[in-house]
MIDOSE-1310 file (N, C-alpha, C; in nm, 2 decimals, decimal comma, always signed):
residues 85
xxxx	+0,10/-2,13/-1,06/+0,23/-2,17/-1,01/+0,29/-2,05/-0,93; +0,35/-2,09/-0,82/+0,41/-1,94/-0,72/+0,53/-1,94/-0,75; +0,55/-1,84/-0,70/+0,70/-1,73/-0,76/+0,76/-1,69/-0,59; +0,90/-1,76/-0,64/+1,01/-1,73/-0,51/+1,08/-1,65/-0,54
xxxx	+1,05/-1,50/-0,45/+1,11/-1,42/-0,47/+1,21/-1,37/-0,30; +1,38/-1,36/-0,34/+1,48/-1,31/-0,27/+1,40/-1,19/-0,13; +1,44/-1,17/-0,03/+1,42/-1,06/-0,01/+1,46/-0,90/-0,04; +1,57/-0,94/-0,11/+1,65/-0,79/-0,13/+1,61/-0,81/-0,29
xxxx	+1,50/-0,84/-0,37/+1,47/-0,83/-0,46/+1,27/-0,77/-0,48; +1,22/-0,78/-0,35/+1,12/-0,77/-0,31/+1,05/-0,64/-0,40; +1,16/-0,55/-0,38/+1,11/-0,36/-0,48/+1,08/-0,38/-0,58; +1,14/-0,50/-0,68/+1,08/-0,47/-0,83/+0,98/-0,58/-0,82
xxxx	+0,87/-0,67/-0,68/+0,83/-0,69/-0,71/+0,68/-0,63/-0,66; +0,67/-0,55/-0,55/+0,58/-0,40/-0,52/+0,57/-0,34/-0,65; +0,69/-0,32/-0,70/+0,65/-0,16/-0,82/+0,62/-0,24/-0,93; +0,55/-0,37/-0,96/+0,45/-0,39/-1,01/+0,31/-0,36/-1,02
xxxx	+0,24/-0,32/-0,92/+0,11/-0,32/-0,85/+0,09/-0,15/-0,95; -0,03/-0,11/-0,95/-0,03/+0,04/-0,97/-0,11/+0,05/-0,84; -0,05/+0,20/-0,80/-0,05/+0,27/-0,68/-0,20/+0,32/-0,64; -0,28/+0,37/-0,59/-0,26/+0,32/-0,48/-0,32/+0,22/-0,46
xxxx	-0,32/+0,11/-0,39/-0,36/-0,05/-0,37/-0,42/-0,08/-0,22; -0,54/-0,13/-0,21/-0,58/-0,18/-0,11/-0,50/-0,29/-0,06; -0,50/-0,27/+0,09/-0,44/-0,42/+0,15/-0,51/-0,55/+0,07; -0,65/-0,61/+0,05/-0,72/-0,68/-0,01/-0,63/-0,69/-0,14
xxxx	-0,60/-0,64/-0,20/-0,58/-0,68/-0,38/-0,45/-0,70/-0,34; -0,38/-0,58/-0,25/-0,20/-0,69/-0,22/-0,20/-0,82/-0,16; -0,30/-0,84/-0,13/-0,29/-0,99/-0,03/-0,32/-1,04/-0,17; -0,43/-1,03/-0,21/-0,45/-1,15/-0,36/-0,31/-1,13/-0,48
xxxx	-0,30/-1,02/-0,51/-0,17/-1,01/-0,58/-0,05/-1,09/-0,53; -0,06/-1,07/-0,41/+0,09/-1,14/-0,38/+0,03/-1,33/-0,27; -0,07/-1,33/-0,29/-0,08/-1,47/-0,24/+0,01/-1,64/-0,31; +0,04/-1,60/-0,38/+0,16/-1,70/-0,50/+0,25/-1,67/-0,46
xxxx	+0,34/-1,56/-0,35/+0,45/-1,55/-0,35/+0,54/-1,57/-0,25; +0,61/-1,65/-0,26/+0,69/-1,68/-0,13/+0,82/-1,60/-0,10; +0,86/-1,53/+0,03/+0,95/-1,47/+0,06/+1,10/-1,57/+0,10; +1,20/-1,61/+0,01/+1,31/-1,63/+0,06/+1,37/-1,52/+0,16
xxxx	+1,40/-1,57/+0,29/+1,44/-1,54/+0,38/+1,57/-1,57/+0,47; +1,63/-1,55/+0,52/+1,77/-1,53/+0,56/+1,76/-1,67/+0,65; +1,61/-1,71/+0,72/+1,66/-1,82/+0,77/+1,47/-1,90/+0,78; +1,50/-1,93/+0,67/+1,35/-1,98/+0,63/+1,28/-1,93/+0,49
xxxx	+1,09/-1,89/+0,52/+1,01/-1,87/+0,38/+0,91/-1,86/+0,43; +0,82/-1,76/+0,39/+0,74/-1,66/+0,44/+0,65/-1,59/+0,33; +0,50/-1,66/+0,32/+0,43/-1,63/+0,21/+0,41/-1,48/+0,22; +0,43/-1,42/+0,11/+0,44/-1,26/+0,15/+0,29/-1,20/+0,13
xxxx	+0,17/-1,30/+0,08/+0,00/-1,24/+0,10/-0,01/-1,27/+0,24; +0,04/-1,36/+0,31/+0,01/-1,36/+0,48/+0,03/-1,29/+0,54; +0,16/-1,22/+0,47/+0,23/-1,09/+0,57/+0,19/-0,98/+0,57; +0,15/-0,92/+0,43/+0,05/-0,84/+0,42/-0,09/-0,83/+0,46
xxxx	-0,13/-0,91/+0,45/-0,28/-0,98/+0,54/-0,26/-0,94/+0,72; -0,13/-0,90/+0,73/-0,13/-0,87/+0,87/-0,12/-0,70/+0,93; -0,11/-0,65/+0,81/-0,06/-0,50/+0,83/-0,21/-0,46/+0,85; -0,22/-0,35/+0,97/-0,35/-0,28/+0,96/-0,38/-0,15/+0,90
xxxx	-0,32/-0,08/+0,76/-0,30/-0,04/+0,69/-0,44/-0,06/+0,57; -0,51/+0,01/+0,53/-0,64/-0,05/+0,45/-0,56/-0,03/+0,31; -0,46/+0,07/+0,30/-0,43/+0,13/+0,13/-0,30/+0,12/+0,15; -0,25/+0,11/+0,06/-0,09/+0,15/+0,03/-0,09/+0,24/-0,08
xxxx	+0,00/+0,38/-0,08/-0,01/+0,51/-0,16/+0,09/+0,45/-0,26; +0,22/+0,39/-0,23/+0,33/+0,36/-0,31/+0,38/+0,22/-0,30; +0,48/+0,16/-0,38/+0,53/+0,10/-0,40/+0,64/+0,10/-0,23; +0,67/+0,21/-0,22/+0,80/+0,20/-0,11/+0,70/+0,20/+0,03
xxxx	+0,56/+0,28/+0,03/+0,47/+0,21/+0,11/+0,42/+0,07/+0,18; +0,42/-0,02/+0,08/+0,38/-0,15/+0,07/+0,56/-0,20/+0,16; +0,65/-0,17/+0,04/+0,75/-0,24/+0,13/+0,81/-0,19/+0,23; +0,78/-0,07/+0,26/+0,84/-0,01/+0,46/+0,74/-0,13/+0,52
xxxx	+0,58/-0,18/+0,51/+0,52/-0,20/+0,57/+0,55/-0,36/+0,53; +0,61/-0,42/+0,47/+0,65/-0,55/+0,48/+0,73/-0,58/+0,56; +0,80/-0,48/+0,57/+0,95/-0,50/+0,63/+0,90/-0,51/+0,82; +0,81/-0,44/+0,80/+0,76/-0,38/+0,98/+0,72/-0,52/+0,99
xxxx	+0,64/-0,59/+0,93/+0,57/-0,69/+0,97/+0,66/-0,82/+0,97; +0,78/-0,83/+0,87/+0,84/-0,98/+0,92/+0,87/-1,06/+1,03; +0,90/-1,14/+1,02/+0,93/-1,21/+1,18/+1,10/-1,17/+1,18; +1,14/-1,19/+1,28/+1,28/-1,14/+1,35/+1,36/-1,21/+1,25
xxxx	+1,33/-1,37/+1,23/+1,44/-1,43/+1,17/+1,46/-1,42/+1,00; +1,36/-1,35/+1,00/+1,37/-1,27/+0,84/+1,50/-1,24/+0,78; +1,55/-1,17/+0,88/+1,71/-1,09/+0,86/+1,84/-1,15/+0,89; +1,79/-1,24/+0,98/+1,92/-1,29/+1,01/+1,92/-1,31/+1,19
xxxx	+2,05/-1,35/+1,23/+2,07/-1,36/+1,42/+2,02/-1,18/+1,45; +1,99/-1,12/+1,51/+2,03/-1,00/+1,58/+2,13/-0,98/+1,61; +2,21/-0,88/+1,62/+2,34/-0,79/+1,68/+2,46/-0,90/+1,58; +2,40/-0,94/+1,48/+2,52/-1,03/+1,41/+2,55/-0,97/+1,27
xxxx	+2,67/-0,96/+1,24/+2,70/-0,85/+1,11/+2,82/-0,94/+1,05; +2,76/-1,01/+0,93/+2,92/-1,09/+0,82/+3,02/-1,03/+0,81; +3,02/-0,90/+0,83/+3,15/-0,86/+0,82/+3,25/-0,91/+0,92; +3,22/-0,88/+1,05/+3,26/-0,91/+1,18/+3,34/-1,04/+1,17
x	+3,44/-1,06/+1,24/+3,49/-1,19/+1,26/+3,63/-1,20/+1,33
């Protein structure tokens, strides 16, 4: 069964894995997991599957390189800030 995971909850679910990790075993590790997203959902083994990266050394490795790879609407509008209004 897959696991929906937040994206501002994503770190505790990298610092699972022990370090260092081939792209291959984060794609399988994380092929169950779907990324809730600010405007949609985003299997997070597909996303990793796209980094050209063979290893990941850390936990905060894996997620700089998630973050590089999302799609724009991951985050939200551009130049748009909730505070603002």
């Amino acid at each position: 069964m897959g696991r929906t995971v937040k994206l501002n909850d994503i770190d505790s679910v990298v610092s699972a894995l022990d370090y260092p990790v081939s792209r291959e075993t984060a794609v399988e590790e994380y092929a169950d997991v779907t990324l809730s997203l600010a405007d949609g959902e985003e299997n997070m083994g597909d996303i990793i599957s796209q980094s050209s990266d063979d290893t990941f050394d850390s936990a905060d490795d894996l997620e700089n390189e998630l973050m590089n790879l999302l799609p724009r609407h991951a985050v939200g509008e551009p130049y748009q800030s909730e505070g603002d209004g």
